[in-house]
LUMDREN-447317 format. One record per residue (C-alpha): x, y, z negated. Coordinates in nm, 3 decimals. Example, Ala and Ser with C-alpha at 12.3 -4.5 7.8 and 13.67 -1.06 7.14 Angstrom:
BEGIN
ATOM      xx      yy      zz
ATOM   1.230  -0.450  -0.780
ATOM   1.367  -0.106  -0.714
% end
This chain:
BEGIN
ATOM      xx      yy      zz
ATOM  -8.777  -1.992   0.106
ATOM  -8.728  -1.702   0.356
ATOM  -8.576  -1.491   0.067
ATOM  -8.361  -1.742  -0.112
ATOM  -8.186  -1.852   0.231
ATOM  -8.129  -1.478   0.295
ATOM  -7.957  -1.439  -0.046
ATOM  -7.727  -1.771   0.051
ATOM  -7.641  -1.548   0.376
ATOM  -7.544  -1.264   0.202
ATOM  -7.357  -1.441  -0.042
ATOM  -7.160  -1.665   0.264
ATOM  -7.072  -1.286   0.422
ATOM  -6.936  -1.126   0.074
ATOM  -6.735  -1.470   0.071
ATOM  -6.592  -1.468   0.393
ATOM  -6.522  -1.045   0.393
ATOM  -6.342  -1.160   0.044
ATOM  -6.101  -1.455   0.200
ATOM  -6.051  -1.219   0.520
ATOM  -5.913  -0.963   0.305
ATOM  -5.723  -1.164   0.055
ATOM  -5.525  -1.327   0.390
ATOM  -5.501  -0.972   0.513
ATOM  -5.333  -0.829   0.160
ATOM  -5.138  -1.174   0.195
ATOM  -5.016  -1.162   0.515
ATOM  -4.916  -0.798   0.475
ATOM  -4.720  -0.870   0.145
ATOM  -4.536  -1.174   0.347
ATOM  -4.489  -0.863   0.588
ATOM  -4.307  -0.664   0.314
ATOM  -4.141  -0.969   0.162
ATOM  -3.949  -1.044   0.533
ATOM  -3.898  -0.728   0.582
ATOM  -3.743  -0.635   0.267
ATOM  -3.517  -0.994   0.326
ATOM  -3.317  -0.801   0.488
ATOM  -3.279  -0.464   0.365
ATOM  -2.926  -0.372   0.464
ATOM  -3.005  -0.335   0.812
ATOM  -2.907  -0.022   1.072
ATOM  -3.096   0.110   1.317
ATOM  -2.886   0.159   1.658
ATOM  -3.063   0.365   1.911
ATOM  -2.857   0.290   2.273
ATOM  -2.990   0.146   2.614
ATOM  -2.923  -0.159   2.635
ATOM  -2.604  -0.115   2.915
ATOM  -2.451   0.128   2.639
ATOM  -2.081  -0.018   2.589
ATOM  -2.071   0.274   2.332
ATOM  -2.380   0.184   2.146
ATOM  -2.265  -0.201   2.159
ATOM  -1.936  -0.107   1.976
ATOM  -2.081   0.106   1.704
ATOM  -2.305  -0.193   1.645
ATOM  -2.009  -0.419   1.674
ATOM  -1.827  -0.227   1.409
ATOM  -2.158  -0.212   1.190
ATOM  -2.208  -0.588   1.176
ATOM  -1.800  -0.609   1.099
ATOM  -1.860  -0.426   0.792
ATOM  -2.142  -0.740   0.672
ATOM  -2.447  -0.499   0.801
ATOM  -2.736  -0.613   1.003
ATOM  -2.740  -0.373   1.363
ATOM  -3.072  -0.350   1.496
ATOM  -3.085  -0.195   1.854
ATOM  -3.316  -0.007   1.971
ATOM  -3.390   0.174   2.299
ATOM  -3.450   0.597   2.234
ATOM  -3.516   0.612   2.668
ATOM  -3.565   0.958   2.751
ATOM  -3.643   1.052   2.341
ATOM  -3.398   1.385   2.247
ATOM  -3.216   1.298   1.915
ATOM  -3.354   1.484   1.623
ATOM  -3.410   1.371   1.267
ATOM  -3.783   1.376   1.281
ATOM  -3.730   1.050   1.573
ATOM  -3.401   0.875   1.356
ATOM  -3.602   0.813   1.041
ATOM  -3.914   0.729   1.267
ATOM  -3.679   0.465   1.429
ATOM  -3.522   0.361   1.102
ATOM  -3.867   0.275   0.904
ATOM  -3.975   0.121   1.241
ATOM  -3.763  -0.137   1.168
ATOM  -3.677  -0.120   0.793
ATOM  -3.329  -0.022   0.843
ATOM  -3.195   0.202   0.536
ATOM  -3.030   0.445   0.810
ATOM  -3.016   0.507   1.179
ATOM  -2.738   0.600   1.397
ATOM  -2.731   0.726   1.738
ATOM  -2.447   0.898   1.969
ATOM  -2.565   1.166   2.264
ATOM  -2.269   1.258   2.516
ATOM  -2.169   1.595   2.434
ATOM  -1.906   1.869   2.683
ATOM  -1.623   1.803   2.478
ATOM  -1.708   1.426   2.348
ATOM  -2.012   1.270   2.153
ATOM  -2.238   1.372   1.925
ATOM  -2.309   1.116   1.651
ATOM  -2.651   1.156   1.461
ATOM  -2.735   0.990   1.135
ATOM  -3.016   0.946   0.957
ATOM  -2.963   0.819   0.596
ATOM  -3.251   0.713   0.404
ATOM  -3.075   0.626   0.112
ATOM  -2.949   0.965   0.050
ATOM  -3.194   1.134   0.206
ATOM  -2.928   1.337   0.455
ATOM  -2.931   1.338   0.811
ATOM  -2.575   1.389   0.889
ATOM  -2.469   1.559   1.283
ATOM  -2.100   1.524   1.401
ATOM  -1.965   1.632   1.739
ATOM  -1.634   1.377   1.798
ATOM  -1.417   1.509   2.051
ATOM  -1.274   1.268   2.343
ATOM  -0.892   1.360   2.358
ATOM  -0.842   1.080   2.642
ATOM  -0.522   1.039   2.480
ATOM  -0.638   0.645   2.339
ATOM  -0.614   0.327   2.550
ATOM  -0.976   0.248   2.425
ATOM  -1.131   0.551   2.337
ATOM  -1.533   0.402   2.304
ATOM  -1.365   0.173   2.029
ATOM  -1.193   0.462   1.882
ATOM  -1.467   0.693   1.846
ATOM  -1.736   0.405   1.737
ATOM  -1.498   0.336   1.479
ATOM  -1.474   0.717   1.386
ATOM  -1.865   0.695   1.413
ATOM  -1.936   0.437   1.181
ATOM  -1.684   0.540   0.868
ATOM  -1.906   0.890   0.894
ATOM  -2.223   0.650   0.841
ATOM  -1.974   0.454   0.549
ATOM  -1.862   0.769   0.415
ATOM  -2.252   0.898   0.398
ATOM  -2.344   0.613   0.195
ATOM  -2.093   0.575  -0.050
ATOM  -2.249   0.876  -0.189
ATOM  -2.511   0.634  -0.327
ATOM  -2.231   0.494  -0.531
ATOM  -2.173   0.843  -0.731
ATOM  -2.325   0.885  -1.079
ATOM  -2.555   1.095  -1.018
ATOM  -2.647   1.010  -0.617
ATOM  -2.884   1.235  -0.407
ATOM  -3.291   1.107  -0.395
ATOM  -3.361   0.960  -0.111
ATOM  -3.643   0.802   0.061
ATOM  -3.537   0.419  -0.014
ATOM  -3.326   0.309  -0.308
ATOM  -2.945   0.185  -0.288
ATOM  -2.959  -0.189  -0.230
ATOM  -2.685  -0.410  -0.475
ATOM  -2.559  -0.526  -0.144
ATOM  -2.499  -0.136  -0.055
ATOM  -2.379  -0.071  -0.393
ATOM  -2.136  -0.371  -0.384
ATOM  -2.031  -0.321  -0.023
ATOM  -1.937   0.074  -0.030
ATOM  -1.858   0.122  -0.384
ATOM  -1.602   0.386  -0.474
ATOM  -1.345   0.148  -0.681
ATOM  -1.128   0.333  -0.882
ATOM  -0.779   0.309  -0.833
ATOM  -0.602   0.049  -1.042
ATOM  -0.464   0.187  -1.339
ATOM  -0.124   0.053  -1.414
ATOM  -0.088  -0.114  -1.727
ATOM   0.052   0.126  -2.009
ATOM   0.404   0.068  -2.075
ATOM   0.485  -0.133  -2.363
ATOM   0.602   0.097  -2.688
ATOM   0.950  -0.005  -2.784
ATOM   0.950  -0.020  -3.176
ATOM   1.213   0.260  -3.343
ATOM   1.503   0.118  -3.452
ATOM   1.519   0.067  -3.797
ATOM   1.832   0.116  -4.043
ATOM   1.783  -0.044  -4.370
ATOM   2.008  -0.077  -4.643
ATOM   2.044  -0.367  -4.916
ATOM   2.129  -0.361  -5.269
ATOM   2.197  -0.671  -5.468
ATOM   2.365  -0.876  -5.807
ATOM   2.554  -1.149  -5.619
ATOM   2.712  -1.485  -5.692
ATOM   3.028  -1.603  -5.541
ATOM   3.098  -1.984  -5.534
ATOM   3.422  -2.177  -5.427
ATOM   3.461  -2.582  -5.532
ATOM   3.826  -2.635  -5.646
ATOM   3.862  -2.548  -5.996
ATOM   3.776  -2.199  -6.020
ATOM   3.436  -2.091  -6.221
ATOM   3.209  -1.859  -6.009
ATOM   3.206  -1.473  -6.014
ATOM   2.951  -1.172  -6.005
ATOM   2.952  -0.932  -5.735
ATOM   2.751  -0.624  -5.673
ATOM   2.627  -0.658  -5.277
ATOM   2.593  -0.393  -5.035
ATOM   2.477  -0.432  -4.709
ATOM   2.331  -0.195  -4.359
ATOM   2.167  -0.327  -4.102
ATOM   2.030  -0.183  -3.771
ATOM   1.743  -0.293  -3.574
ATOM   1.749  -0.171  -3.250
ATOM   1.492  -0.381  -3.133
ATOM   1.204  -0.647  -3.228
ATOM   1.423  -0.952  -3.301
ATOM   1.828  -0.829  -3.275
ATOM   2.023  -0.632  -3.457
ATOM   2.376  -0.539  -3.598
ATOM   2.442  -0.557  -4.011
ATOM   2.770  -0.462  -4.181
ATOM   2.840  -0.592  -4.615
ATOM   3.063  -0.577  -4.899
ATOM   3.062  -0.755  -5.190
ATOM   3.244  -0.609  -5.429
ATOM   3.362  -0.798  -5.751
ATOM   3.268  -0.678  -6.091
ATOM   3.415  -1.025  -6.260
ATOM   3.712  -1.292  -6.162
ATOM   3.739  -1.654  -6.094
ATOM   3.902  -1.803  -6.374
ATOM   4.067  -2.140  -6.456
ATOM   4.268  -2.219  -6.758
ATOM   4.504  -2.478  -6.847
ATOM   4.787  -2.507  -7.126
ATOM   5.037  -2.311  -6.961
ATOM   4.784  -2.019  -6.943
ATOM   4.532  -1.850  -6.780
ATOM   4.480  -1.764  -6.432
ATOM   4.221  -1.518  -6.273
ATOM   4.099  -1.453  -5.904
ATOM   3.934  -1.199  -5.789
ATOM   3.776  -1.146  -5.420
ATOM   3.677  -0.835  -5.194
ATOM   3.469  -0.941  -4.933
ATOM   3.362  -0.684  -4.619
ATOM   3.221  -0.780  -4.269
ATOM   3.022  -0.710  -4.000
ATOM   2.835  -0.935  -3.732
ATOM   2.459  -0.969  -3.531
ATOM   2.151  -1.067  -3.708
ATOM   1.868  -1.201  -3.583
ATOM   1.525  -1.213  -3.713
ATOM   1.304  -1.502  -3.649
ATOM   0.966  -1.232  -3.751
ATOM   0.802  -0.929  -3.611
ATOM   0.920  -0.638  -3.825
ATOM   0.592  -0.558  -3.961
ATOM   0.501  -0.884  -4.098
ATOM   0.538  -0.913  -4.488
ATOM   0.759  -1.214  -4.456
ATOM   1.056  -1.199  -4.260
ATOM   1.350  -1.472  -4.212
ATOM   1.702  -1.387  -4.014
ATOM   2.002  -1.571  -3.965
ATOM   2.347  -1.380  -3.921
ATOM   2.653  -1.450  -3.787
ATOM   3.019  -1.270  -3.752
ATOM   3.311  -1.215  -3.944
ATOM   3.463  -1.079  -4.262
ATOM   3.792  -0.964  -4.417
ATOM   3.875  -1.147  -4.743
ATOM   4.115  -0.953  -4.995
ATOM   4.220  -1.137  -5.320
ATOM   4.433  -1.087  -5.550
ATOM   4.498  -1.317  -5.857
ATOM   4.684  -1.242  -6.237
ATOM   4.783  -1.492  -6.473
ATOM   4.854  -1.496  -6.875
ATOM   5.079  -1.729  -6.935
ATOM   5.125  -1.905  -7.273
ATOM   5.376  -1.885  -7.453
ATOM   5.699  -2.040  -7.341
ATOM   5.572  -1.973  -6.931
ATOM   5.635  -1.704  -6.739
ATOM   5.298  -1.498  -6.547
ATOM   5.295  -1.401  -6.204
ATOM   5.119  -1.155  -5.978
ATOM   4.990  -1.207  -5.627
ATOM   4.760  -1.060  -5.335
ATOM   4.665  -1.143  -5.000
ATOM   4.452  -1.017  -4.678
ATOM   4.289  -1.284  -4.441
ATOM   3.985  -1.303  -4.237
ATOM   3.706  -1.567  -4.171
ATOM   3.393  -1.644  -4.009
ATOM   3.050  -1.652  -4.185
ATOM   2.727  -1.737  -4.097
ATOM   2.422  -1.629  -4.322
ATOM   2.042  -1.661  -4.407
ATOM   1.782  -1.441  -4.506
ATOM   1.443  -1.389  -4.616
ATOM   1.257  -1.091  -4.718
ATOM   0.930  -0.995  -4.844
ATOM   0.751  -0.625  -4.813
ATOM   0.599  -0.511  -5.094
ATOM   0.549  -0.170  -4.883
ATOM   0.641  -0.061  -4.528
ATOM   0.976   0.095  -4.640
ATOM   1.043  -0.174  -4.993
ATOM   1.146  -0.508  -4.978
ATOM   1.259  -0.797  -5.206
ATOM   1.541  -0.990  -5.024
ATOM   1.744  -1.303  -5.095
ATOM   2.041  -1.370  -4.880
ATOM   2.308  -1.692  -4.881
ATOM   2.649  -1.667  -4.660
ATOM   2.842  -1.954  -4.630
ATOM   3.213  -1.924  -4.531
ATOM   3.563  -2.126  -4.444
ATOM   3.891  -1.996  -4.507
ATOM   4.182  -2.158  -4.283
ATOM   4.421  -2.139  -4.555
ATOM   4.308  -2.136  -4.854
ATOM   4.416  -2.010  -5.197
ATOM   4.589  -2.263  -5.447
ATOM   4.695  -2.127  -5.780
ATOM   4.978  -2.335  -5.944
ATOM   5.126  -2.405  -6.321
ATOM   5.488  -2.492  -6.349
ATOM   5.482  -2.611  -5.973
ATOM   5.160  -2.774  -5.977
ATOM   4.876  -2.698  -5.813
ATOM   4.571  -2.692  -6.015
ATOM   4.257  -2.532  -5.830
ATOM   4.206  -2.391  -5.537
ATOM   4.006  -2.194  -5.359
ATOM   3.808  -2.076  -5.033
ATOM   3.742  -2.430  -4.866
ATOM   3.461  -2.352  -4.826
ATOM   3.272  -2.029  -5.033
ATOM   2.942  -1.948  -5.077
ATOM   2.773  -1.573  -5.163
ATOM   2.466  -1.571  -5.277
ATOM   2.229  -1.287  -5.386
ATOM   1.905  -1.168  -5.442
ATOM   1.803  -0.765  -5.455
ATOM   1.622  -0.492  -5.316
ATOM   1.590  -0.388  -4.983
ATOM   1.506  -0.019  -4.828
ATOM   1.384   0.122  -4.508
ATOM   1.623   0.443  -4.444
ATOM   1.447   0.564  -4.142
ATOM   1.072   0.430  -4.076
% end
């Protein structure tokens, strides 16, 4: 009995010695865990009367920094005592300012670079609040130590860069404008087509050959310039004879196209003016007398287009222009008028297209 009560006592002691040291290891981790709750924290060694020492920390906790004072009494500054101050209290650095002859002398200890960084700050005496002048001075030399944390390659030191640090005092580049938007080249095409001109009044249609130039100086507007030129006449015939018209058309106006230049299908619509020469010969039968006649006038037009690219400098393109003249042409037999012409006309046609300059 003697032996198996002194095995339940040595059992109850390992038991106890185990619980003690779990709550030991557990308190000590809850030690760490509060401690590293706040890891952005600076160590400020000033006496506590130090209106110097109170704006540095002022200016620390403006920057979203935890200041933690602490009093250095008669200690003299040296690195050995800032890093001894700054694990104290978990801070990642430790600043402290000793009165120098011509000003201050600022001492940091930076545990995330691993530098200890010594600054005399002269007092000029020429600012209205010179403690808040040189504790600002003070603390951009403590900013300025850490952003080094931020670099690519940042020095070892003795306790890693916090994201808080890292988001706080990172470097940011400088905004990079945005590029400037490439202007396309201005393009200069020119059209070759068979055309059809087409008047109501009397008169059968006629074939043209179609030339036209156009210039893109930008995305969507552009200038073009045509001629048709005719390679048959309008004709109408009667008993008295024969008459024939033929018509030279050549204008100029804007376009506009409705696509990007580089997409395969492209629409535009055009609009300007054109000058309209015609001239017209009749065969008379016999028993009537022919006649000769020409004339110059000018109208507005307004056209369609649409193109496809079979490559980046060959297109197929089908254009229709649709057009008014004010006074139109009348072609009379023995007084009479029997067809007329140019109210309204139409020229259509349907070709090639090239890119001159890509």
């Amino acid at each position: 009995m003697r032996r198996r009560a002194a095995t339940l006592l040595s059992l109850a002691f390992l038991a106890g010695a185990t619980l003690a040291a779990g709550a030991a290891l557990a308190e000590g981790a809850r030690a760490d865990e509060t401690r590293t709750e706040a890891p952005s924290t600076i160590a400020v060694l000033c006496a506590p009367d130090d209106r110097f020492g109170l704006r540095i920390v002022a200016e620390i906790e403006s920057l979203g920094f935890r200041a933690e004072r602490l009093d250095p009494a008669a200690e003299p500054a040296s690195r050995a005592s800032l890093e001894a101050s700054a694990r104290e209290v978990g801070a990642i650095a430790a600043i402290r300012a000793v009165p120098s002859e011509r000003g201050v002398e600022i001492w940091i200890a930076d545990r995330v670079t691993g530098k200890t960084v010594l600054r005399e700050m002269a007092d000029d005496g020429g600012t209205p609040d010179h403690d808040a002048a040189l504790a600002l001075r003070a603390v951009e030399l403590l900013r300025a130590s850490l952003l080094e944390a931020g670099l690519p390659a940042p020095p070892p030191g003795e306790v890693p860069a916090t994201p808080e640090i890292r988001e706080k005092l990172r470097v940011r580049a400088p905004a990079t404008p945005p590029a400037p938007a490439q202007r396309p080249s201005p393009a200069f095409r020119l059209a070759l087509a068979p055309g059809v001109l087409l008047s109501p009044g009397g008169f059968g249609a006629a074939v043209s050959i179609d030339v036209g130039l156009s210039w893109l100086p930008s995305e969507h507007v552009g200038a073009i310039a045509f001629a048709s030129i005719p390679i048959s006449a309008h004709q109408t015939e009667r008993s008295q004879g024969t008459a024939e018209l033929s018509v030279l058309l050549a204008g100029g106006g804007a376009r506009f196209q409705l696509a990007p230049r580089k997409s395969p299908w492209t629409a535009s619509a055009d609009l300007g003016f054109s000058a309209v020469l015609l001239w017209s010969t009749g065969v008379a039968a016999k028993g009537f007398r022919s006649s000769a006649s020409a004339a110059v006038t000018a109208s507005p037009f307004a056209g369609l287009g649409l193109s496809f690219a079979l490559t980046p400098t060959f297109r197929l393109r089908a254009d229709a222009l649709a057009s008014v003249l004010v006074q139109g042409v009348s072609v009379r037999f023995v007084e009479q008028e029997t067809a007329t012409w140019g109210k309204p006309f139409i020229l259509s046609s349907a070709g090639i297209e090239l890119d001159l300059f890509l």
